[in-house]
N, C-alpha and C positions, 0 to 999 in steps of 0.2 A: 436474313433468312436462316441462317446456320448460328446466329449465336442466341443463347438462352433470355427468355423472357424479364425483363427488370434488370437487363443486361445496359449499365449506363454511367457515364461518366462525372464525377462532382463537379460543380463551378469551379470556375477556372481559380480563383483565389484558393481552394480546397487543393484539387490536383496539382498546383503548384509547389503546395506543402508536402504532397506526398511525392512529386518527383525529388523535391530537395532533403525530405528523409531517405528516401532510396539511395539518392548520389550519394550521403552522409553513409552510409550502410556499406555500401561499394564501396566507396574510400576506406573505409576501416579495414573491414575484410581482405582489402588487397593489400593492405600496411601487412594486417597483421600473419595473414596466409595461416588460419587454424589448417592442422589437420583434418583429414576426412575420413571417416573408416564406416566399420556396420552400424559401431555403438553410437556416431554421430547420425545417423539415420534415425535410430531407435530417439534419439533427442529431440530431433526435429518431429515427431510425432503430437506432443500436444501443443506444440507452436500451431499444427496443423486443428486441431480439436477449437483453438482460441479464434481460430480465425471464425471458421464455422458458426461458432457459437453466435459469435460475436455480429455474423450476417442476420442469425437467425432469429436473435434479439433485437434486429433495427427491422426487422420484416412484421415484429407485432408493437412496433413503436415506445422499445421500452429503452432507446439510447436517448440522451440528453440533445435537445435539439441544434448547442452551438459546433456539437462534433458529430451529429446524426451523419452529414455527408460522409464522413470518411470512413462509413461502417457499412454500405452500399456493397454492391455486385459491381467491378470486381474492385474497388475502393479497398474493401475490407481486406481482400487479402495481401496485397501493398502494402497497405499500415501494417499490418500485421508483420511480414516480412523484412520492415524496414527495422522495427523492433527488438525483432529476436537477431538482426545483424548486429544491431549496435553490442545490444549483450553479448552475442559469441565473438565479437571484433576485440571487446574489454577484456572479455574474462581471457579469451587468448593472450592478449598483450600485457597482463597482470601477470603470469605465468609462465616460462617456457614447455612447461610439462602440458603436453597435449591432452592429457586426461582431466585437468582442472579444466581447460575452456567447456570440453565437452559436458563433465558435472554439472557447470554454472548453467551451459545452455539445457541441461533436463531439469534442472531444477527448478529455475526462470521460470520455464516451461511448465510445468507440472503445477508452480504457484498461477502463474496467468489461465492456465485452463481449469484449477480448479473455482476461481473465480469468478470466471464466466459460466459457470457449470452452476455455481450454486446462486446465480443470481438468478439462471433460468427458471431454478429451481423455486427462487422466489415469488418470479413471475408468475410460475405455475402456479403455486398452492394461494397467488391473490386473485386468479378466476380458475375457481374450482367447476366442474371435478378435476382433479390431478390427474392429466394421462397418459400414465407412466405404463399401463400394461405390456401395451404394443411395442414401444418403444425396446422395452427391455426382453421380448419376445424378438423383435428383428436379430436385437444385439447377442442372442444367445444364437439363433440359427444362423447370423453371418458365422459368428465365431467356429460353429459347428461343421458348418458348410466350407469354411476354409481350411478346415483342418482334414477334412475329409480331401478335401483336392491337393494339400501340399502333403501328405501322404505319399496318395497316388502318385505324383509328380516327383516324390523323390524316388521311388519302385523303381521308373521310366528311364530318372536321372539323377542317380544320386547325387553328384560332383554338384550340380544344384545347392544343394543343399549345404554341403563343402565349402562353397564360395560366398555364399550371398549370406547363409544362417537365415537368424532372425528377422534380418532386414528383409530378406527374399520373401519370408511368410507375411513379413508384415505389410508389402506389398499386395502378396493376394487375398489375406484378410482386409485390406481398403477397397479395395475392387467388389469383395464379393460384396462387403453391406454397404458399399452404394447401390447394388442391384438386388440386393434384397430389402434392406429400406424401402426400394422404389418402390417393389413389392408389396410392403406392408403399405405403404402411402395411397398406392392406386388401388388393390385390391382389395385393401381392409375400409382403410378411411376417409378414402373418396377424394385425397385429393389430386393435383393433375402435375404433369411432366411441363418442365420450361424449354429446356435443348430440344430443338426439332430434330435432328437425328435419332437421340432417346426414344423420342414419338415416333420414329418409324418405325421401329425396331417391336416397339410396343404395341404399335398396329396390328402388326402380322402379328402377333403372339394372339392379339382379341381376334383374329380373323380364321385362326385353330378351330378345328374341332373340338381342342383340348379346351378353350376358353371358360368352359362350363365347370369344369373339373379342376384345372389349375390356375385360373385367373389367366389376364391380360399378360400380366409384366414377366411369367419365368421365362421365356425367350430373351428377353434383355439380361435375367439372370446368370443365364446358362452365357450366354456372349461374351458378360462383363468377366468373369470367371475364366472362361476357355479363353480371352484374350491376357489376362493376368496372368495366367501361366507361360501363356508363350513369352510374353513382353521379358517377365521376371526371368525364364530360361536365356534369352536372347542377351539381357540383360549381366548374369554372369560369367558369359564371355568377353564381355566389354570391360569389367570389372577386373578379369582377371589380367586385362591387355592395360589397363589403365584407371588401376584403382579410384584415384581422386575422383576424374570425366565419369567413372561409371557408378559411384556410391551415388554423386550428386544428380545423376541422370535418374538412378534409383528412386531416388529422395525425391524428385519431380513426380517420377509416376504416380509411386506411393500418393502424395499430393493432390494428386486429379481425383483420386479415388475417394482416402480418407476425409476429403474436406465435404465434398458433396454429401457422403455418407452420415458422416456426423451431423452435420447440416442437418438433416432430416429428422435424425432422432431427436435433435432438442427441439428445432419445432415440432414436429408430432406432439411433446411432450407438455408445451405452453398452449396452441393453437387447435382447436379445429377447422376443417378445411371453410372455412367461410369464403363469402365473395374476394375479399381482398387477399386471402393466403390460399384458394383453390389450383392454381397453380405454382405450388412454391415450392416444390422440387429444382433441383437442379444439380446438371453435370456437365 
C-alpha cells in the first residue's frame, strides 16, 4: 500500500549478490573509517545522479538483459551504493589524507554519472524527437526555486547556512526538483505518480480551485520544499552535535530527493509517458 509502484525485489541468485556486495562495502568502510565532512556530501551527489539514471534506463529496456535485475527499484540503488563504498573504502585506505578519498569519490563519481547521462542521451536521440525541453525547463526552475527558498531560509536562520553550507542547499535543491519534476511529469506530460502518499498529496492539489490555474502537483511542490527546509534546519543541529551521524544523515535526505528527482528528468528525456512508463515517477 505505502510503497511505490515497480517497487520489487531481483531473484534470489541476483539479491544475493547485491547483499554480498553491500557486506564487501561495509567491511571496507568500517576498516577504512573515510572522513565525513560537507565536501563528502557534495561527492556523494552524482553517485546519487548514477543510480537514477541508471533506474531510468532499465525502465525503457535499454540495460543488457544478464544484469537487467540489478538495475530495478530499489536493486539499483544497492548496486549502486555498494560501488561507490568500495571506491571511497580504496581511495581512503590508498591515502591517510582525508581529502584524497574524498577526490577519488567525486571523481568516481562525476565519471559514472557522466556515463549514464550520455548513454541516456544516446538512447534519446535513437527514438527521436529528443525531449530534452521540459526536462531542462524543470531543471532551471528547481534550481531557481531552491535558491529562492534557501535564501529565505538563511534571512530566518542564518547559522543554517554557517553549519551545513553547500551540502544544506544541496539538500533543498533535491527536494525541491523532485517536486517540481513531479510537476513537469504530471502537468505537462502526462505522466503518473508511483508512491501512493505522493498521490495523496497530489489529489488535494487537483481537488483546488487552483487546479485550473496551477496544475495538479504544486501542493506537493510547495510540501516537498516546506519540508526540506525544516529537515535541513533540524538537520544542522545534529551536525553541529555530531558531525559524522549528521553529514551522513544529511547525505540520506539529500538521497531521497536527489535520486527520485533526477530519475525523472532522464526519463522524461528518452520516454514519453506511454502505457508501460505512464506511471514512472517515483519517490
Amino acid at each position: 500500500m505505502f510503497l511505490p509502484a515497480g517497487f520489487a525485489l531481483p531473484p534470489l541468485p541476483y539479491l544475493l549478490a547485491v547483499l554480498a556486495a553491500l557486506a564487501l562495502a561495509g567491511g571496507a568502510l568500517a576498516v577504512a573509517r573515510p572522513a565525513v565532512t560537507e565536501v563528502t556530501v557534495l561527492a556523494f551527489a552524482p553517485w546519487m545522479v548514477t543510480g537514477a539514471g541508471l533506474y531510468a534506463l532499465y525502465q525503457v529496456d535499454a540495460v543488457l538483459d544478464p544484469v537487467e535485475p540489478l538495475f530495478g527499484s530499489p536493486t539499483v540503488y544497492l548496486t549502486t551504493f555498494a560501488v561507490m563504498g568500495v571506491v571511497w573504502a580504496l581511495a581512503s585506505l590508498a591515502s591517510p589524507d582525508a581529502r584524497f578519498g574524498t577526490a577519488v569519490l567525486l571523481v568516481a563519481g562525476l565519471g559514472a554519472m557522466s556515463a549514464v547521462l550520455g548513454l541516456s542521451f544516446v538512447v534519446a536521440f535513437a527514438t527521436p524527437p529528443v525531449r530534452a525541453l521540459w526536462p531542462a525547463i524543470g531543471l532551471l526552475a528547481a534550481l531557481v526555486a531552491a535558491l529562492v527558498a534557501w535564501v529565505g531560509l538563511l534571512q530566518v536562520r542564518p547559522d543554517v547556512g554557517r553549519i551545513v553550507g553547500a551540502a544544506g542547499f544541496l539538500g533543498v535543491f533535491a527536494h525541491t526538483l523532485d517536486g517540481v519534476s513531479t510537476a513537469v511529469g504530471i502537468d505537462v506530460l502526462g505522466f503518473g505518480e508511483q508512491t501512493p502518499l505522493s498521490q495523496v498529496i497530489i489529489d488535494v492539489g487537483a481537488a483546488l480551485p487552483t487546479e485550473p490555474y496551477l496544475g495538479a502537483a504544486w501542493l506537493f511542490v510547495l510540501v516537498k520544499v516546506a519540508l526540506a527546509l525544516v529537515v535541513v534546519t533540524v538537520l544542522a543541529e545534529y551536525v553541529e552535535e555530531d558531525p559524522t551521524a549528521g553529514w551522513l544523515l544529511l547525505a540520506a535526505v539529500t538521497a531521497v530527493g536527489l535520486g527520485p528527482g533526477a530519475h525523472n528528468l532522464v526519463l522524461f528525456t528518452m520516454a514519453d509517458p506511454t502505457p508501460t512508463v505512464a506511471a514512472a515517477l517515483v519517490h
